[in-house]
Phi, psi and omega in degrees: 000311187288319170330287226280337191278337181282283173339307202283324192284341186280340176279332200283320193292316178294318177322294186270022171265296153348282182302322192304334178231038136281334175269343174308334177271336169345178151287160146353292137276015186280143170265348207329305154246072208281304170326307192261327165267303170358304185292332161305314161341288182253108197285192160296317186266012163270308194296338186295310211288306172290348136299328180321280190309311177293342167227080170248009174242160185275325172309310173308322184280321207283316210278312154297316202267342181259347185034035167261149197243188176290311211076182169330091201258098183282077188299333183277003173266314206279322193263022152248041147285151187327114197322330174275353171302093191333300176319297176302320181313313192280338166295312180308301179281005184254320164294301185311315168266024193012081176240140174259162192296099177004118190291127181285132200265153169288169181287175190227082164296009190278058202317295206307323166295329202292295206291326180286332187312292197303337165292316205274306170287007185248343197320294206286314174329288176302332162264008157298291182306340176252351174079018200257082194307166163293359181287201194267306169309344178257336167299303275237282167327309169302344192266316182308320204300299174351298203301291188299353173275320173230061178068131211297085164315139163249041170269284183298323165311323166317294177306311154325304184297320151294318172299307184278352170297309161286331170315303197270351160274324199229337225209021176319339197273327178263357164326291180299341158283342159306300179329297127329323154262328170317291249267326185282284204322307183311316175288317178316260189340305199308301195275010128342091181307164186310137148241048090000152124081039181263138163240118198301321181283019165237024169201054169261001141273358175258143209274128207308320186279016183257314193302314155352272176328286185341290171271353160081037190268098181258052174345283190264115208269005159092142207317306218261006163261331176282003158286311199280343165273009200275148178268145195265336177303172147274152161322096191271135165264114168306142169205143214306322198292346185260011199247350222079004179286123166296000000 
């Protein structure tokens, strides 16, 4: 019995070894097989741990039990809203980066779908809201930020975990700028209030920098932590005389 019980955790291990590196080829911020790892991912005991954490606020708790989602997203209705507006900034950034809109999803009782759903549809939502570009340093910041909003997840880890693999694979040149979003998205997330069970779609009319306040959503962490994460080296050139190279 226990062999076989060794066999499963030991299959289990390859499966997601597998899928990790099937997503190590992704884009950066791609979910794409966000579905097949997740199911690897997240175990029984990560998710009860991650519903726990999500309903330490009565907004969380309200959020697990409605299960509700955005629904229908009009980006050309949002963007003739006032230019300060969350709507229009996220319709605006969402044009720019020729991005569509979330697919509207059915309800769900399903908490662990219900909880993917919902990471997939607020994701653009949350890099607005964060001050986060779409480049490869800014996914890398909404996710870390990701990470402390919903519990140290081995979901957001993965993902983190891919992104600096391609860091170390492809993108050596960006480390330190990698480095640098982690180290924000983390300080930013702690000091955030939850935004779990924020419901966004009732405030695309409200001005982005009031939304800010509100949840203590800090882009910028002010000279002296954003000094203290700035990487300090200079830029080195190999050079033969300085390696020893003949």
């Amino acid at each position: 019995m226990q062999i076989i019980q060794n066999l499963k955790k030991e299959l289990k291990k390859l499966i997601f070894a597998y899928r990790f590196m099937r997503i190590v080829q992704l884009p950066y911020g791609s979910f794409g097989a966000g579905g097949n790892l997740s199911d690897a991912a997240i175990d029984p005991k990560s998710l009860n741990q991650i519903v726990q954490f999500l309903s330490r606020t009565q907004r969380g708790r309200i959020a697990l039990a409605e299960k509700k989602l955005l629904g229908k997203i009009d980006l050309q209705q949002l963007h003739q809203l006032p230019s300060n507006t969350l709507g229009y900034i996220y319709a605006d950034h969402m044009i720019r980066n020729g991005l569509t809109p979330p697919p509207v999803r059915e309800h769900t009782p399903d908490t662990y779908r219900y909880l993917f759903n919902y990471v997939m549809e607020t994701h653009d939502i949350w890099h607005v809201v964060t001050g986060s570009n779409t480049d490869k340093a800014g996914e890398i910041q909404v996710e870390t930020f990701s990470l402390t909003q919903f519990y140290p997840a081995r979901f957001w880890v993965v993902l983190l975990a891919k992104n600096f693999l391609k860091t170390a694979i492809e993108d050596m040149d960006l480390c330190s700028q990698h480095m640098e979003a982690f180290v924000r998205g983390w300080i930013m997330g702690q000091q955030a209030q939850p935004l779990f069970g924020v419901p966004w779609n009732t405030l695309w009319e409200k001005p982005l920098d009031e939304i800010r306040a509100e949840l203590n959503i800090r882009p910028y962490l002010g000279s002296e932590l954003e000094a203290a994460i700035k990487w300090r080296g200079e830029e080195i050139t190999a050079k033969p005389e300085l390696v020893g190279v003949k």
